[in-house]
C-alpha positions, 0 to 999 in steps of 0.5 A: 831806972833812967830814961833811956832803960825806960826807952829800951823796954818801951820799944822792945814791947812794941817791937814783940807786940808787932810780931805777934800782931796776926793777920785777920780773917776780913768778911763782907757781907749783903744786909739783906741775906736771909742766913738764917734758912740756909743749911745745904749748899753746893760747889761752884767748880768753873770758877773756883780753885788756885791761881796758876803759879801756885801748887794745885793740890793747895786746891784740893785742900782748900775746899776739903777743909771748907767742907769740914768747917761748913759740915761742923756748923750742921751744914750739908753738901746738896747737889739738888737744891742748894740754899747757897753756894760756895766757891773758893779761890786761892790768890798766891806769891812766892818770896825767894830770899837769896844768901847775902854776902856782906863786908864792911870796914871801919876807921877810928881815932883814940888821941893819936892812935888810929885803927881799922877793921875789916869785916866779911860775912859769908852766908852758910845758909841756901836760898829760901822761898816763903810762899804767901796765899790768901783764900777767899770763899764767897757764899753765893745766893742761888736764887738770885745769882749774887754774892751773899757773904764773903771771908778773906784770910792771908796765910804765910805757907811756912813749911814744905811739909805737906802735912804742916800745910795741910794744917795751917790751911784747916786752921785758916779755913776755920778762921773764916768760916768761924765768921759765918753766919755774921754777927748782925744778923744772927 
């Protein structure tokens, strides 16, 4: 094999591993939080929720799929005296990708023979929008009114699918809250 099919196939693997690169649920967390006691929690709704441009029913969605991850770890929604509480928000960016039209001309020479060629590319295709979200869900210690613990994830909206996004939140919900309680002080 030479060098250059060597190359090829070296950047084709990176290039494959990169687009399989994910992106990560980020925590953060206080030391000095005892979880180990918490089993019930509560909601924090005047400042929880989505950012303004963003779709609102991404909100609902958001705090039924915390609920479901915090109620498969044995946790239980209590109004009356909560160990923790929780609250969410969802930051969020639309892409609008608009069709390009594209053209380009080309010259070359072979001995005394000289060419050119002219290339146009219409788009059949209409305009797209990809819509970017990153949820964030803080657990707040409701004695002394601080964070505790908090869990970070960016997710790439890819359908207009209710359903599909209904699921691709779920998933990333279960992602960060698949990181609670943290590692350390287990």
């Amino acid at each position: 094999m030479s060098i250059w099919q060597r190359l090829v196939i070296l950047c084709g693997a990176v290039l494959t591993l990169a687009a399989c690169q994910s992106t990560r649920v980020v925590t953060d967390f206080d030391p000095g939080a005892d979880f180990s006691s918490w089993r019930a929690y509560s909601w924090q709704q005047e400042r929880s929720g989505v950012s303004e441009e963003f779709n609102p029913l991404l909100a609902k969605r958001v705090q039924e799929a915390v609920a479901a991850a915090l109620a498969a770890k044995g946790f239980r929604e209590e109004n009356a005296s909560p160990d923790f509480i929780v609250r969410y928000f969802v930051n969020s960016s639309a892409q609008v990708r608009e069709p390009n039209a594209r053209g380009s001309v080309g010259l070359g020479s072979f001995g005394r023979n000289v060419g050119m060629g002219v290339s146009l590319g219409f788009p059949l295709g209409g305009t797209s929008v990809t819509q970017h979200a990153e949820i964030v869900i803080d657990f707040i210690n409701p004695q002394t009114n601080s964070l505790a613990w908090r869990g970070t994830r960016d997710v790439t909206l890819r359908s207009e699918d209710p359903h599909a996004v209904t699921e691709q939140v779920q998933a990333a919900v279960n992602e960060i809250i698949g990181q609670f309680p943290p590692q350390s002080v287990k």
